[in-house]
C-alpha positions in Angstrom: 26.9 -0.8 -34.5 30.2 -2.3 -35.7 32.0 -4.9 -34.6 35.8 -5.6 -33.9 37.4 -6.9 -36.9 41.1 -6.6 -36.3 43.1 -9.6 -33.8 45.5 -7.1 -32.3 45.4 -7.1 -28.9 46.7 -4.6 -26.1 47.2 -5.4 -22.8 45.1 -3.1 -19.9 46.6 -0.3 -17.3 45.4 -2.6 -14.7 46.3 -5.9 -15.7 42.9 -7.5 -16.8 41.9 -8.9 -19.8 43.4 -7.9 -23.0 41.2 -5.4 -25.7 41.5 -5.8 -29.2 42.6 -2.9 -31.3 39.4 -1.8 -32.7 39.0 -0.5 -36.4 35.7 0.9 -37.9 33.3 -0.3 -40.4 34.3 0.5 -43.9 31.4 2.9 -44.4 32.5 5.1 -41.9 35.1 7.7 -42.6 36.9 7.6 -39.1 36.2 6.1 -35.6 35.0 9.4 -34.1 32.3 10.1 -37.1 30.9 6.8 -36.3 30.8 7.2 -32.6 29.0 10.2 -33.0 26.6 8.6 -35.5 26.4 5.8 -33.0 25.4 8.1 -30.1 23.1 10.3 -32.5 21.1 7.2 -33.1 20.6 6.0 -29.8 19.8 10.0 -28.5 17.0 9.5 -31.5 15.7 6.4 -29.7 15.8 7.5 -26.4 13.8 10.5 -27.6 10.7 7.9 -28.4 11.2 6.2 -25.6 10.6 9.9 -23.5 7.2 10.1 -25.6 6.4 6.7 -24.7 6.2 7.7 -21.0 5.0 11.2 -21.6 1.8 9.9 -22.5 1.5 7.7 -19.0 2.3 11.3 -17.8 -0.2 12.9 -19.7 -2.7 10.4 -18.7 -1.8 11.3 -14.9 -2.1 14.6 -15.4 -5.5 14.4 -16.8 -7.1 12.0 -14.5 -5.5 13.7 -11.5 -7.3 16.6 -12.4 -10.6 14.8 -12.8 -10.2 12.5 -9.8 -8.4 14.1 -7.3 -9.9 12.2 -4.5 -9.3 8.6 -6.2 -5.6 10.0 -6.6 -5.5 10.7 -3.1 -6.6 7.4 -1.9 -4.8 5.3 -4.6 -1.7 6.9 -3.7 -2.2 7.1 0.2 -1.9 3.0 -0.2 1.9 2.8 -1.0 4.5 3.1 1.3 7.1 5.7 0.1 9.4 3.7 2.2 9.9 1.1 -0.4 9.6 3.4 -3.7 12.3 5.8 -1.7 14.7 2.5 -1.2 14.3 1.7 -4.6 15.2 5.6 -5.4 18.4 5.3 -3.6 19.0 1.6 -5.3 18.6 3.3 -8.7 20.8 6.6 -7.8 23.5 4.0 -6.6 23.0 1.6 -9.9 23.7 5.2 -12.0 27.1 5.9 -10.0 28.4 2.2 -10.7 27.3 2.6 -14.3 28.9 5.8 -14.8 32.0 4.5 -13.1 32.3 1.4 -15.1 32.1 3.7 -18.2 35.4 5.6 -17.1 36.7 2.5 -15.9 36.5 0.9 -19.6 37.8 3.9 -20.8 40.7 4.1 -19.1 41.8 0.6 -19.0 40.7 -0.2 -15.3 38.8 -3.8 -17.1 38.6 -5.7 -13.4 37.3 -2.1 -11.7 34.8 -2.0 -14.7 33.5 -5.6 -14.2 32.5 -5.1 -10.6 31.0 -2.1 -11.2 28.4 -3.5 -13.9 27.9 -6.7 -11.4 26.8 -4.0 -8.6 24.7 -2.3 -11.3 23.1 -5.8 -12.2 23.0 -5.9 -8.7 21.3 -2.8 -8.0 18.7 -3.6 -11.0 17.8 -7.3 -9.4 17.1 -5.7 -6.0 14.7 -3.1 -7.7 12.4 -6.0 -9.5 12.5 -7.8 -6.4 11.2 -5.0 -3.8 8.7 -4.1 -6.6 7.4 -7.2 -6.9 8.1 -8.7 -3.6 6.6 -5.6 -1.2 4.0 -4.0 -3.7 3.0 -5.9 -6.6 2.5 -9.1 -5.0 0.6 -7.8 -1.3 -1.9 -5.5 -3.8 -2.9 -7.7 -6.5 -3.3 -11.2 -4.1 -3.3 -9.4 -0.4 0.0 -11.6 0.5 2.3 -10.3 2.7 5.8 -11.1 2.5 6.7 -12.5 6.6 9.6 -10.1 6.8 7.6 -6.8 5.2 7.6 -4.5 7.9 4.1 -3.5 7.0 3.1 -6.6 8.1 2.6 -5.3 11.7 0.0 -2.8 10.7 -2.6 -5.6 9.1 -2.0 -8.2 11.7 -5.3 -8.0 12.9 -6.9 -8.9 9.7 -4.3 -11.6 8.8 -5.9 -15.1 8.6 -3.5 -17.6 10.3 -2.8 -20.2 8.2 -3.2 -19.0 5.6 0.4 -18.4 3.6 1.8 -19.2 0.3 5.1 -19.5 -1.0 6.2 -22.3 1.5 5.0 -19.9 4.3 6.9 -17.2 3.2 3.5 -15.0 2.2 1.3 -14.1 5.3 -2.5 -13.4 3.8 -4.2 -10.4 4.7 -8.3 -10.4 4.6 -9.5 -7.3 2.4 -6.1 -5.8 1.7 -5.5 -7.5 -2.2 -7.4 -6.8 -5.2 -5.8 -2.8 -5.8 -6.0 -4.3 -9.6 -6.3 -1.8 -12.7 -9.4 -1.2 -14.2 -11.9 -4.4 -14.6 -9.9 -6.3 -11.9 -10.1 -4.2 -9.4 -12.0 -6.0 -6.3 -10.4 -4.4 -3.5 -13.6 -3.9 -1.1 -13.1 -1.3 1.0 -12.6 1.5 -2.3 -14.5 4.7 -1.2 -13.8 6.6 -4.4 -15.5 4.8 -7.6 -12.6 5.8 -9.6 -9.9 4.3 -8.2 -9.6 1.5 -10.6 -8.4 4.5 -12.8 -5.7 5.3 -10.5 -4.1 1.6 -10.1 -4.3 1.3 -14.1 -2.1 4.9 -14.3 0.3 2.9 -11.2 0.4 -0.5 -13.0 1.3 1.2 -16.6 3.7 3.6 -15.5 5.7 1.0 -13.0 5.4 -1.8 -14.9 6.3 -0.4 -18.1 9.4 0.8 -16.2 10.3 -2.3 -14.4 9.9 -4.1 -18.2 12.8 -1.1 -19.2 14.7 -1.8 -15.9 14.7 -5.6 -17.3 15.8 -4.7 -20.5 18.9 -2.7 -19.3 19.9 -5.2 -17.0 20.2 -7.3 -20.1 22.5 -5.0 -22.0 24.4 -4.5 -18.9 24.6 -8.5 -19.2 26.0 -8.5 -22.3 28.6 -5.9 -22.0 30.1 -7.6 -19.4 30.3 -10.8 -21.3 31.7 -8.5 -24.2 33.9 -7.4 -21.7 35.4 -10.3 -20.4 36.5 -11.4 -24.3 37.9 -8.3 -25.0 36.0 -6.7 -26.6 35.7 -3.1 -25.3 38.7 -0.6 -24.6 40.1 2.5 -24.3 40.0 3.1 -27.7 36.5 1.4 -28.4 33.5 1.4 -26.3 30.4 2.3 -28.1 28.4 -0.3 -26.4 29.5 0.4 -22.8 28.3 3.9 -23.2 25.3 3.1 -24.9 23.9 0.8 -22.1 25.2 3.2 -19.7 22.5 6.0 -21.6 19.5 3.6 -21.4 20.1 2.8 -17.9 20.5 6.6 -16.9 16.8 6.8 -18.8 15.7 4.3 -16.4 16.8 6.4 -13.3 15.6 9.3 -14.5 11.9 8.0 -15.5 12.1 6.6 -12.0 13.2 10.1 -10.5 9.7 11.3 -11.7 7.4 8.0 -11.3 8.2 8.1 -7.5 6.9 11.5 -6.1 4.0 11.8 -8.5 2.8 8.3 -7.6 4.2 7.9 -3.6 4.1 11.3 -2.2 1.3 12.6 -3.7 -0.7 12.0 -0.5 
């Protein structure tokens, strides 16, 4: 992508922080042929990044079919509670993305800002529920004190026992729902489980990595923002993050009935 090279600077509709006038890179033979280019490129990548998680898919496919009864039981273990929180943080974290797009667009530089800190926003409470409410209870078998599922285990929780400063409550025989080799959750009735928390840990962990990564472009267009560097008449970048983090929602929109409501 190019970069802004000339020091004029215009002032915004809404009084924020003046854009530089933004002229394109030699090679290019206007602004709009390397916009396009620009947008071309980054549809290209987003096309690899669809085959990267259509093999996870594939691999659910198949081993849904083979197991049916280790998908059942794997899947009957999350609470579609938390993945359908995260759904609605993600669908939220799209509408603040898309509005800070037009925002930029149309001058608005203050309205754009606080829409990509509510996105960052959005994408720091995803990570945490993920790791907070699921990854940590299933891999260790500590409980978070507030976690309303809590309640249901608290015959089985060993007082005393906490983490975290007390802030994790252990559970007896609910951790070890690892992938694969490190699965050592005891009470597994189907042998094939392990297969099912490898397909879970892939798929959401590959996507929390991608959530991760979009927060930090978000990141950075806001700092790019804040010197001026995006405007009405140049905002490549805005629009760019705004593509990868629509990807993000949209793997999520699939990742959450196929792995929580399965059951």
């Amino acid at each position: 992508m190019s970069t802004v090279n000339s020091t004029h600077e215009h002032q915004s509709s809404g009084g924020g922080v003046p854009y530089k006038k933004y002229k394109h890179a030699h090679h290019w033979r206007s602004q709009s042929e390397e916009f396009d280019a620009v947008k071309l490129g980054f549809w290209l990548f987003l096309a690899t990044e669809v085959l990267l998680f259509g093999g996870i898919f594939c691999a659910y496919a198949i081993f849904r079919m083979m197991h049916p009864e280790a998908w059942k039981e794997g899947s009957s273990a999350l609470d579609w509670r938390w993945g359908g929180l995260n759904t609605v943080v993600l669908l939220l974290s799209s509408y603040t993305m898309a509005a800070s797009i037009f925002a930029v667009q149309t001058g608005q530089f203050a309205r754009a800002k606080r829409n990509l800190l509510i996105t960052l926003f959005c994408g720091c409470l995803f990570v945490a529920i993920k790791m907070t409410f699921e990854y940590i209870p299933k891999w260790s078998g500590f409980f978070f004190i507030l976690d309303p599922s809590l309640a249901t285990y608290k015959a089985a929780a060993v007082e005393g026992k906490t983490a975290f400063m007390g802030l994790f409550q252990y559970v007896e025989g609910y951790g070890g729902k690892r992938p694969g080799e490190l699965f050592t959750h005891p009470f597994a009735k189907d042998p094939n489980v392990p297969m099912w928390w490898s397909v879970y840990y892939s798929g959401t962990a590959l996507h929390a990595l991608h959530v991760i990564i979009g927060m930090i472009l978000i990141a950075r267009v806001y700092i790019k923002l804040g010197k001026g560097h995006y405007g009405p008449t140049y905002y490549s970048g805005v629009e760019i993050a705004g593509l990868y983090w629509h990807l993000v929602d949209l793997i999520w929109i699939f990742l959450f009935p196929l792995l929580y409501l399965i059951h």
